[in-house]
N, C-alpha and C positions, 0 to 999 in steps of 0.2 A: 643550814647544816648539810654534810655531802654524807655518802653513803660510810666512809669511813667514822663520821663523827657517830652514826649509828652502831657500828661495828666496834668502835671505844665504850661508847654507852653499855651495850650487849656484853661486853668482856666487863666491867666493873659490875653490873648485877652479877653476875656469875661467881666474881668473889663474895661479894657479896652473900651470894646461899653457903657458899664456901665457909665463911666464917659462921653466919648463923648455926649451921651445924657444928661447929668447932673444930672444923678440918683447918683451921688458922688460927693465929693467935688473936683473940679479941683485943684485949691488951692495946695492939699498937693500932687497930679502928674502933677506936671509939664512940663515935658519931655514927655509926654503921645507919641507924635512921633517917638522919638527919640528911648523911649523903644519897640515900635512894629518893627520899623525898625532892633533894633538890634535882635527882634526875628525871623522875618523872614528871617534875613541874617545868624541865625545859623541853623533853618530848612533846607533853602538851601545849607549850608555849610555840611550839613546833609547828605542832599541827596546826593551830588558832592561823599562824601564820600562812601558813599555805593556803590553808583553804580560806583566808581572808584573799589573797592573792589571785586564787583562782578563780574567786568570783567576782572582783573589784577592778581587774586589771589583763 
């Protein structure tokens, strides 16, 4: 992942609190958990990677 793929990441949580608060229409994310879950199990999958790399290679 490059720095931008973090910086798309960083921008969807952000709607994210966006909606939780109701500053959006829930309505059309419905999954609002589902999608933070799946992002922060690729950040993590993120890290695992790197720092598998960094010490492996």
């Amino acid at each position: 992942m490059t720095d931008k793929d973090f910086n798309n990441i960083d921008d969807i949580k952000r709607i994210l609190k966006y909606l939780e608060k109701g500053k959006l229409d829930v309505e059309s994310w419905s999954n609002i958990d589902e999608l933070r879950n799946s992002l922060e199990l690729l950040i993590e999958e993120h890290k695992d990677y790197m720092n598998h790399m960094k010490l492996h290679h």
